[in-house]
KELUMVEX-591693 format. One record per residue (C-alpha): residue number from 1; residue in three letters; chain; x, y, z. Coordinates in steps of 0.05 Angstrom, whole numbers, plus 5000, padded with zeros to 4 digits. Layout:
N
NUM	ALA	A	X	Y	Z
...
This chain:
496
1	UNK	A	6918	3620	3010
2	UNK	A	6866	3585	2963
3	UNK	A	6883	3521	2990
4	UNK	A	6878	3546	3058
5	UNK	A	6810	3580	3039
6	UNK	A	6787	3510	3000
7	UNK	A	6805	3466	3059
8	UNK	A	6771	3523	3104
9	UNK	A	6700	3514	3062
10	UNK	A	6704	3444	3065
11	UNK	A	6705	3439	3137
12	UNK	A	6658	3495	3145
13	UNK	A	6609	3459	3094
14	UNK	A	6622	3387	3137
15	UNK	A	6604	3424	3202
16	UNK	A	6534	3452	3165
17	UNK	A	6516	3378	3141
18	UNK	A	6528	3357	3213
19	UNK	A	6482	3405	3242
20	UNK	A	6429	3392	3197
21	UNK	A	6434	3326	3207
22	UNK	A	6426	3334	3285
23	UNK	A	6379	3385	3275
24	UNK	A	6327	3335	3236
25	UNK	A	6335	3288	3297
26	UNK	A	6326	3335	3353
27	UNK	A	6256	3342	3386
28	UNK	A	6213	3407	3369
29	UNK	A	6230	3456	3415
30	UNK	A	6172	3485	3462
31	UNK	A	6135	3548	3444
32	UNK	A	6136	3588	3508
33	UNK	A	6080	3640	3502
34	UNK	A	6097	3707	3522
35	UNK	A	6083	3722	3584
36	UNK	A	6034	3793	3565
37	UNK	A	5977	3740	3539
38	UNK	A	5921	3721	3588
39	UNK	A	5924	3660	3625
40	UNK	A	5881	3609	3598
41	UNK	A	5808	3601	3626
42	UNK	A	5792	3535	3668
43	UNK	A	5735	3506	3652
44	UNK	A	5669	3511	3689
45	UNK	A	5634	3460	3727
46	UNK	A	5587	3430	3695
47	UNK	A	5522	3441	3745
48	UNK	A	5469	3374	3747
49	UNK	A	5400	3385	3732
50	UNK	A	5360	3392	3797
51	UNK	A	5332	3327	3817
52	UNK	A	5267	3314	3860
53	UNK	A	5274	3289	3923
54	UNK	A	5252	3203	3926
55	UNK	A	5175	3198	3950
56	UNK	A	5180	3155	4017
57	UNK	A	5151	3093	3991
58	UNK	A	5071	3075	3992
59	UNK	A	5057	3043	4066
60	UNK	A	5017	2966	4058
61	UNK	A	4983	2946	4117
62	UNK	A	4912	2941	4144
63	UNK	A	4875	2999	4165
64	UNK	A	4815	2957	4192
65	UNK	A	4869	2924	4240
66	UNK	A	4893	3005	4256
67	UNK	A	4816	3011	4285
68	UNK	A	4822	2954	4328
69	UNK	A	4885	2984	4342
70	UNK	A	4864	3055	4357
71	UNK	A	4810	3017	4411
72	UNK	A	4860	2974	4446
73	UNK	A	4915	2957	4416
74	UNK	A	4950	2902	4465
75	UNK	A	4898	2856	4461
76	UNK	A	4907	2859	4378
77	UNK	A	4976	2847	4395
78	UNK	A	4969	2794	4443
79	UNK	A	5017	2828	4498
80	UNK	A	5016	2849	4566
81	UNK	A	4974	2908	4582
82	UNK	A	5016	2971	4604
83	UNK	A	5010	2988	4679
84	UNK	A	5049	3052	4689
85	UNK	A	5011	3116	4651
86	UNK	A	5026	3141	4586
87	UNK	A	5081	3195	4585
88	UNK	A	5034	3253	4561
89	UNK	A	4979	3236	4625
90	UNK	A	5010	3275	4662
91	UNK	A	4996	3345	4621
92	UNK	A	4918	3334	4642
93	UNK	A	4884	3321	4699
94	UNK	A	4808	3323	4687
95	UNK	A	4814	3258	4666
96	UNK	A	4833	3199	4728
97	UNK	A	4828	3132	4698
98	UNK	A	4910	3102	4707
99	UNK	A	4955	3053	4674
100	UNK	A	4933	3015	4612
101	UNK	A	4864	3057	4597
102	UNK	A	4921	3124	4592
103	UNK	A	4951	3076	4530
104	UNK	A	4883	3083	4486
105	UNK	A	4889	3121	4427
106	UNK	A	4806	3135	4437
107	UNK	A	4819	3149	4513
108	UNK	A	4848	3209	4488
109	UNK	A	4816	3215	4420
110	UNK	A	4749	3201	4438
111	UNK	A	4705	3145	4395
112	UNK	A	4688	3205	4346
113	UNK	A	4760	3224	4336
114	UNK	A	4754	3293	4357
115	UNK	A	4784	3297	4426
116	UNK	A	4763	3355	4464
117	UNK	A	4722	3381	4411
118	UNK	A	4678	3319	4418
119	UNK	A	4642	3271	4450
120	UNK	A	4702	3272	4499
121	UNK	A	4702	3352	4504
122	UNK	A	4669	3340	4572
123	UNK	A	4652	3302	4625
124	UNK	A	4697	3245	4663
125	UNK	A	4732	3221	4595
126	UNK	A	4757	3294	4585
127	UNK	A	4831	3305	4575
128	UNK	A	4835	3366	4535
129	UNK	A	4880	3334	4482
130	UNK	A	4866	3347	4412
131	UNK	A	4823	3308	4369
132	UNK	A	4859	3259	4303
133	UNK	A	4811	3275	4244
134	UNK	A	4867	3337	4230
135	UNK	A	4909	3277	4205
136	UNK	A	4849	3248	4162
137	UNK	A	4873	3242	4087
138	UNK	A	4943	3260	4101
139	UNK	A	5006	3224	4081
140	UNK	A	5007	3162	4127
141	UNK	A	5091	3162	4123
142	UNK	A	5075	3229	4167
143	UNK	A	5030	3197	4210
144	UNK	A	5076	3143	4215
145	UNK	A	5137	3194	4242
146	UNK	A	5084	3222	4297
147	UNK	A	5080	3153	4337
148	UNK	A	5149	3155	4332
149	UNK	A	5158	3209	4368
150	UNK	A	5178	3267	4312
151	UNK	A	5131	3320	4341
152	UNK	A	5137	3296	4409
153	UNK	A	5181	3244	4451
154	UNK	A	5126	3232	4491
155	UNK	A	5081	3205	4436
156	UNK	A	5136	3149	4413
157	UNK	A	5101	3088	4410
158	UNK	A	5156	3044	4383
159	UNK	A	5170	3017	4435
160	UNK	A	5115	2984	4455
161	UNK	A	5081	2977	4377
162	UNK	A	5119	2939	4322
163	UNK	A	5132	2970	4260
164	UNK	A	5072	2940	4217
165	UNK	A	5025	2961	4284
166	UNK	A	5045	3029	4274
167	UNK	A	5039	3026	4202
168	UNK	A	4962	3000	4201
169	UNK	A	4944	3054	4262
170	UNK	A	4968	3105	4214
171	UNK	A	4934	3079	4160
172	UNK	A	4867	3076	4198
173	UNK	A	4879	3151	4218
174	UNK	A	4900	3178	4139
175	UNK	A	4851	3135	4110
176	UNK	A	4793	3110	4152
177	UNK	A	4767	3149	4206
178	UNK	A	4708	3189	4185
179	UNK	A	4655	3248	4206
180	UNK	A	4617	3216	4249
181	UNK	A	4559	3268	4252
182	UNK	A	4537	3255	4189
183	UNK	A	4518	3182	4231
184	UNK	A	4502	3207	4287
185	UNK	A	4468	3273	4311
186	UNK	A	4486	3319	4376
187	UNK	A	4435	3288	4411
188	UNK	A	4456	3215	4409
189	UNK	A	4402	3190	4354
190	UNK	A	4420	3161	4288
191	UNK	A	4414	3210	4226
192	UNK	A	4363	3196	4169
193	UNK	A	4364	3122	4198
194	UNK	A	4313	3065	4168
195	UNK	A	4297	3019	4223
196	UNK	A	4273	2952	4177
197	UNK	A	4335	2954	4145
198	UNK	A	4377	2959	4210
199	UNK	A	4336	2898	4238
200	UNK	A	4351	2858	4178
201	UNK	A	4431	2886	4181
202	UNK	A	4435	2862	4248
203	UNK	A	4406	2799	4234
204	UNK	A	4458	2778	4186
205	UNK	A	4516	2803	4217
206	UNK	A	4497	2801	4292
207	UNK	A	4446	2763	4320
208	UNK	A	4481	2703	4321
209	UNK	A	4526	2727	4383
210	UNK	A	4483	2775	4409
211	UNK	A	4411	2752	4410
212	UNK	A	4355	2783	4375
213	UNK	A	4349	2832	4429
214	UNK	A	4424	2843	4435
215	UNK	A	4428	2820	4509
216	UNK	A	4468	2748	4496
217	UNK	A	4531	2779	4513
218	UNK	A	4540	2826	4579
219	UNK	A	4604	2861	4567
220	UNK	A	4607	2886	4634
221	UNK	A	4597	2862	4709
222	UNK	A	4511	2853	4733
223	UNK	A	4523	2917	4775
224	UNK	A	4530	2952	4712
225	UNK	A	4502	2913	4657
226	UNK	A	4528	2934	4587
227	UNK	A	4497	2899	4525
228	UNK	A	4484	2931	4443
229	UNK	A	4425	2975	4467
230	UNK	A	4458	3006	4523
231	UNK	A	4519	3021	4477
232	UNK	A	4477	3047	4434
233	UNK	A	4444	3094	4466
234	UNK	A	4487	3115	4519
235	UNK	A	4548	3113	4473
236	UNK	A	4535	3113	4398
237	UNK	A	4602	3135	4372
238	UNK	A	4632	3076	4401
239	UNK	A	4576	3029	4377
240	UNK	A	4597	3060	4311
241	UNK	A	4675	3050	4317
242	UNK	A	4664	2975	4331
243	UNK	A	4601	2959	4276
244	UNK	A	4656	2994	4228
245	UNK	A	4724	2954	4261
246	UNK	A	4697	2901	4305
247	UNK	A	4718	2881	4380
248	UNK	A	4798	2870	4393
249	UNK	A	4802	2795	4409
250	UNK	A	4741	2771	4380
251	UNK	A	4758	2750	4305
252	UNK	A	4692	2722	4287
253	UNK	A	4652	2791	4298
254	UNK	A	4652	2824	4228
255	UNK	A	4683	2891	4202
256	UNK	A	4627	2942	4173
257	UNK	A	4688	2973	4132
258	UNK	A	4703	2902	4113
259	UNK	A	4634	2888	4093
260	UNK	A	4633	2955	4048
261	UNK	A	4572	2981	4089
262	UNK	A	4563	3056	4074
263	UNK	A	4546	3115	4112
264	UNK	A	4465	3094	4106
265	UNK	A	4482	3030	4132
266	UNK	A	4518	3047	4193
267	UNK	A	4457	3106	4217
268	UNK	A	4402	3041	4193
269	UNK	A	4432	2988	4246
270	UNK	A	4448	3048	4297
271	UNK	A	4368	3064	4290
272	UNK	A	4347	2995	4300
273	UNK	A	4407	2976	4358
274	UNK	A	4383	3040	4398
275	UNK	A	4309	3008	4406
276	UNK	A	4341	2947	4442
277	UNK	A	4339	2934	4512
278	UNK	A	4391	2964	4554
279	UNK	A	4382	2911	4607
280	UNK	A	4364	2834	4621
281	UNK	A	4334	2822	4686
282	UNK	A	4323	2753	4677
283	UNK	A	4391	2718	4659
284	UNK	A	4424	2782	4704
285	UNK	A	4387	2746	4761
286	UNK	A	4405	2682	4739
287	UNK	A	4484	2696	4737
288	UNK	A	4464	2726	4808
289	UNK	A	4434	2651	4840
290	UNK	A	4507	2630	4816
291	UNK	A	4556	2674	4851
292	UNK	A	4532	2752	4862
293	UNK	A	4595	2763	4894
294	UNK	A	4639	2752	4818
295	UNK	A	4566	2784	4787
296	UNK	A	4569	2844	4817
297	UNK	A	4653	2852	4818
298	UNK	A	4625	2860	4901
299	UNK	A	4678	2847	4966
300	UNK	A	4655	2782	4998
301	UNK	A	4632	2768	5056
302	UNK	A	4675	2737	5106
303	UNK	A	4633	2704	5153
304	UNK	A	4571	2655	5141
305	UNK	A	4506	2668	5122
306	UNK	A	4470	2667	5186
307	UNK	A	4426	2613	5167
308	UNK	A	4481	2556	5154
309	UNK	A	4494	2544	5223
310	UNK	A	4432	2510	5220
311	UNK	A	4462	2457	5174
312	UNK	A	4515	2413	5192
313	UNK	A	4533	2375	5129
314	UNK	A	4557	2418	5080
315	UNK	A	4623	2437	5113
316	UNK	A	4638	2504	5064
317	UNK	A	4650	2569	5099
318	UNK	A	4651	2641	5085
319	UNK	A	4626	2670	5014
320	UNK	A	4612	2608	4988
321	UNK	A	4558	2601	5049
322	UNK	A	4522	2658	5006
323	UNK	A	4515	2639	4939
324	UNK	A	4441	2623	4927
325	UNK	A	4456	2553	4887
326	UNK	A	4495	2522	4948
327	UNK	A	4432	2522	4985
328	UNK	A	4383	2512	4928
329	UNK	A	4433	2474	4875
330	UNK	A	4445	2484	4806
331	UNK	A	4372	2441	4785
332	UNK	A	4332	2498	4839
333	UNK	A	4294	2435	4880
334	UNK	A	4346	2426	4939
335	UNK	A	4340	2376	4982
336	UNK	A	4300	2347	4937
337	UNK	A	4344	2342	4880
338	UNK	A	4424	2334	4862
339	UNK	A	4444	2367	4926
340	UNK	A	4401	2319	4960
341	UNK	A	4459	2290	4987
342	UNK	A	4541	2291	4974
343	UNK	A	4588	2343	5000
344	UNK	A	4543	2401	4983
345	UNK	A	4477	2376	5024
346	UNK	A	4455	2420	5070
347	UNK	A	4377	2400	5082
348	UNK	A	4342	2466	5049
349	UNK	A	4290	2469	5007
350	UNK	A	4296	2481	4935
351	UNK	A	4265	2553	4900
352	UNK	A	4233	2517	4837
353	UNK	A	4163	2518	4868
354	UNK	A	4176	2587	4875
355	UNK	A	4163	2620	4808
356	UNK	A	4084	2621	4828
357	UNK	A	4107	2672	4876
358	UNK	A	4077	2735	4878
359	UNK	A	4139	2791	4861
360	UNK	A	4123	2823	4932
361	UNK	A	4131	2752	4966
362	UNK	A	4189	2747	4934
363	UNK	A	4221	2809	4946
364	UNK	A	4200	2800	5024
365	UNK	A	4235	2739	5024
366	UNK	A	4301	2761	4990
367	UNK	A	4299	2824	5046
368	UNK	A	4287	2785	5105
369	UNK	A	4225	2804	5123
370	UNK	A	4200	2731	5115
371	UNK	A	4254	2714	5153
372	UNK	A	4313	2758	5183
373	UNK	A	4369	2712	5170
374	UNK	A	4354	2716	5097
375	UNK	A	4368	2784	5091
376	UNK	A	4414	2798	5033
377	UNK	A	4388	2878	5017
378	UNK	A	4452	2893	5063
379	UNK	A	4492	2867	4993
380	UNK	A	4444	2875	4937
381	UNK	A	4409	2939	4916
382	UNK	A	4333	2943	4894
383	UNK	A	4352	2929	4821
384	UNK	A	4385	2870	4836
385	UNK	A	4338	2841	4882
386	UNK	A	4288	2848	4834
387	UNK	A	4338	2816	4779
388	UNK	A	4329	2759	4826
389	UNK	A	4259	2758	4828
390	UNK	A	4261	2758	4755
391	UNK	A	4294	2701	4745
392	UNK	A	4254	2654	4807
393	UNK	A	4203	2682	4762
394	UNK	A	4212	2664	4696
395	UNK	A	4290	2639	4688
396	UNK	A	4293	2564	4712
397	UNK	A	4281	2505	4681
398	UNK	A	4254	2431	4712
399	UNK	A	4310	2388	4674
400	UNK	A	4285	2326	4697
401	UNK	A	4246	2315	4627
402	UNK	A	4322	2322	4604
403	UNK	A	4374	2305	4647
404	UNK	A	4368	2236	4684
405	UNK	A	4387	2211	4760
406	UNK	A	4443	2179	4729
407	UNK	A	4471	2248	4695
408	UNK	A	4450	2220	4619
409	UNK	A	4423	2268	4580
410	UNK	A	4356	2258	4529
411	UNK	A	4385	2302	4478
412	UNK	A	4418	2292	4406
413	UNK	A	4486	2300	4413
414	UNK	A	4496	2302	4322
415	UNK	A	4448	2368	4334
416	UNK	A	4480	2399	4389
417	UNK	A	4549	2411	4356
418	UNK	A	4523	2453	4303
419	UNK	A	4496	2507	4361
420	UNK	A	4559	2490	4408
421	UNK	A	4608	2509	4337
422	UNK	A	4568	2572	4338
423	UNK	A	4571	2595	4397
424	UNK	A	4618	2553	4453
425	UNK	A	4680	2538	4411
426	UNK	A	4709	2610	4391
427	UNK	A	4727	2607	4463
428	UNK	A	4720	2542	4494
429	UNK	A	4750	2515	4425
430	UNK	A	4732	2446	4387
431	UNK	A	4748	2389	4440
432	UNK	A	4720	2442	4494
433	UNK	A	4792	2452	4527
434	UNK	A	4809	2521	4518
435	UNK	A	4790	2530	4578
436	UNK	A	4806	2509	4646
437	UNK	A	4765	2523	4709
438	UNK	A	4777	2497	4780
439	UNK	A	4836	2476	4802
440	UNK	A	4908	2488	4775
441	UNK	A	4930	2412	4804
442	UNK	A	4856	2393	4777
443	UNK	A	4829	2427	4718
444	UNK	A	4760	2418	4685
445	UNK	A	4733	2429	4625
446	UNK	A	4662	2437	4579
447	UNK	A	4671	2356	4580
448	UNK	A	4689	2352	4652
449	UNK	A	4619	2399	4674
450	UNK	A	4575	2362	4627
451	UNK	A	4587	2302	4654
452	UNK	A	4604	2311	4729
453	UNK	A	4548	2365	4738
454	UNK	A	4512	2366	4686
455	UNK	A	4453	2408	4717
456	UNK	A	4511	2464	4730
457	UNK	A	4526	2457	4659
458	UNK	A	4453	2472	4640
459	UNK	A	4450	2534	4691
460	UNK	A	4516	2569	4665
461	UNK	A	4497	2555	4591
462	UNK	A	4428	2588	4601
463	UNK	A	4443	2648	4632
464	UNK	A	4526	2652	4626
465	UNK	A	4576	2653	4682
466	UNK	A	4581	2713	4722
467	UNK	A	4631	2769	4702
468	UNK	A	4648	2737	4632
469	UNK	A	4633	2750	4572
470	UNK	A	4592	2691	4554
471	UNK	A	4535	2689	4515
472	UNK	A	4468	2666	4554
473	UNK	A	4432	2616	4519
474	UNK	A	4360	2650	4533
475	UNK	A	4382	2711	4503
476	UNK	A	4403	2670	4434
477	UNK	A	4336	2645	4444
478	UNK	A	4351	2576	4446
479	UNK	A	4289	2519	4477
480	UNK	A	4302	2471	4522
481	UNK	A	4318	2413	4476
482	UNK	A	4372	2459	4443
483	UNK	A	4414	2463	4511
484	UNK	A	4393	2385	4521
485	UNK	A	4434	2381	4444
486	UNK	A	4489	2423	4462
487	UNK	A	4499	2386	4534
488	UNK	A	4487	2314	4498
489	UNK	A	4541	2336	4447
490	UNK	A	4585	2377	4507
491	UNK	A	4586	2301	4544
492	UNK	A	4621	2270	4476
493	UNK	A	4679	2319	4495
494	UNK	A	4755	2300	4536
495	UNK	A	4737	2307	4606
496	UNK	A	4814	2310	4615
């Protein structure tokens, strides 16, 4: 029995080391947790601190070129005019101008920016549309989102603007428009204005285009002559929008906003422009001799003027039978002068003896009651007749002192080019080629005139060609030897 019971402890004690053994090996076992403690708690989400929504970024553009914009904007842009209306025309209908003048910002804004509680808050420009100065000092990104279209379809201009167009119109309307009636009062007249000081304003800034009596430039047809005066008084608030932005298309006219000129500034030159002739009887005349017909924006007659069928040389027909220089040529002596023979003789006397006349001779003449079949009050009004008068009167010039048989001109052609820069090459340009008149298969230009006619040349340049916007020689007060310069140095230029 003890041997059984030794044996037995020895195996028992063998089977302990084992486990032991195995036991030091084996992986901890897992601590379950019993199942009456709470579940552990899941972390919360951490929350981010609130962050401000991103500023649209600061629009860069030019807010002068927004005001040029505002006035007409596809002649800034250089594209075709529109010629169906503007989507929102159709919610008015006191106003009845169509197509492109329904795409002006000021059409329905007014000059004043106030829109029906302005300027435009009557009369035949009325369209009951709200005025933009609400916009004034707001956040142009805003703005910008309007001529898109965000408050309206109707007012998306994107598709006919570009991007940086829309961005200087807003621009213009958040950070330049202005009130205009501390400018100009209800009744039309500058506020507080100094006239010396407008006189000497205008003279440095626009008398060079415009004439010291503002009547170089006509900017509309001779049946309706429109020159600074008449803007001026009829029409101050646009005056005021162009001093401040200039004309679209014409890049040599200066920017008031450009030039810094202040509030003072603006009602000064509005002072002195509104004591400036609202009409030019003289050169209007003048542009009348040429072709009254383009003058006047008139239908043209279709037959002859009853008196050519007592010519038989001159073998032109129809309106061109009208036109006072066909008879009396561009140098006013007939007969006696360049039309003296050629393709445009036709045997009648020239006017320049004329001027002597007494106004009443004149006028009987232009009427027919000197003769019936030179009768033209059937096509021109009183005013206009007496435009005429005007300039038999006191517009023409004898250029024989200047202009010779052989079409030489006594003038200094080194002298002219500093008055022709000035005023002939923003649109005729440097070599005179900019423009092309007659015809397509045959085009001439300021070299071809000056040299082929150059007594044509002499008429156009002092009183300007009908229904354009050319400036009239007279009215920049230039003498007789200036336009002899300007045609010397005008004959220097391609003639091809």
């Amino acid at each position: 029995m003890n041997t059984y019971t030794n044996k037995s402890i020895r195996i028992v004690g063998l089977v302990m080391s084992v486990a032991i053994i195995l036991s030091a090996c084996a992986p901890a076992a897992t601590t379950v947790a019993p199942t009456s403690a709470p579940p552990t708690a899941v972390p919360a989400t951490p929350v981010p601190p609130t962050v401000a929504p991103t500023a649209a970024p600061k629009l860069t553009g030019n807010a002068v070129r927004g005001g040029l914009l505002y006035d007409k904007w596809w002649i800034v842009l250089g594209v075709a005019a529109p010629t169906q209306d503007q989507s929102l025309w159709k919610t008015q209908t006191t106003n009845k101008r169509t197509g492109a003048d329904t795409w002006r910002c000021k059409e329905c804004h007014g000059w004043d920016y106030k829109g029906v509680d302005g300027a435009y808050g009557s009369g035949s420009r009325k369209t009951g549309f709200k005025g933009v100065m609400g916009v004034a000092g707001k956040d142009a990104n805003a703005i910008l989102a309007i001529l898109k279209g965000s408050a309206n379809p109707d007012h998306n201009f994107s598709s006919v603007m570009n991007d940086q167009a829309l961005i200087d119109l807003s621009l213009f309307l958040s950070d330049a428009t202005i009130d205009v009636s501390k400018i100009i009062a209800s009744d039309k007249k500058a506020v507080n204005g100094n006239a010396a000081k407008g006189k000497a304003a205008f003279g440095d800034n626009c008398e060079l285009c415009h004439g010291s009596q503002g009547t170089a430039i006509n900017f509309k047809n001779d049946a309706e002559a429109e020159y600074v005066g008449t803007i001026g008084q009829s029409n101050p608030w646009e005056f005021l929008h162009k001093a401040r932005f200039s004309q679209p298309g014409v890049s040599k006219m200066p920017a008031g906003v450009t030039l810094k000129m202040t509030t003072q500034d603006y009602a000064d030159l509005l002072l002195y422009v509104q004591s400036l002739p609202a009409a030019s009887p003289v050169v209007e005349g003048g542009r009348l001799y040429d072709k009254w017909v383009s003058a006047l924006g008139a239908t043209a007659p279709t037959t002859d003027q009853p008196l050519w069928k007592t010519q038989t040389t001159n073998k032109l027909t129809g309106a061109d039978t009208w036109r006072c220089k066909e008879c009396h040529g561009w140098d006013y002596k007939g007969v006696d002068g360049a039309y003296g023979s050629g393709s445009h003789k036709t045997g009648f006397k020239g006017i320049l003896k004329s001027a002597s006349m007494s106004s009443e001779d004149l006028t009987a003449w232009l009427t027919g009651k000197k003769n019936p079949n030179h009768d033209f009050s059937a096509y021109l009004k009183e005013a206009q007749i007496k435009m005429m008068v005007a300039f038999i009167q006191k517009g023409m010039t004898d250029t024989a002192p200047f202009i010779q048989a052989d079409k030489k001109v006594k003038g200094d052609a080194a002298k002219g080019k500093t008055p022709y820069t000035a005023a002939c090459a923003s649109c005729h340009g440097d070599d005179g080629k900019s423009i092309a008149f007659g015809a397509k298969d045959n085009p001439e230009y300021v070299g071809t005139i000056a040299n082929s006619n150059p007594w044509e040349f002499w008429h156009k340049v002092s009183v300007g060609q009908p229904a354009k916007q050319m400036p009239s020689a007279l009215n920049l007060d230039w003498t007789s030897e200036n336009i002899a310069n300007v045609l010397a140095y005008s004959q220097t230029l391609p003639q091809k």
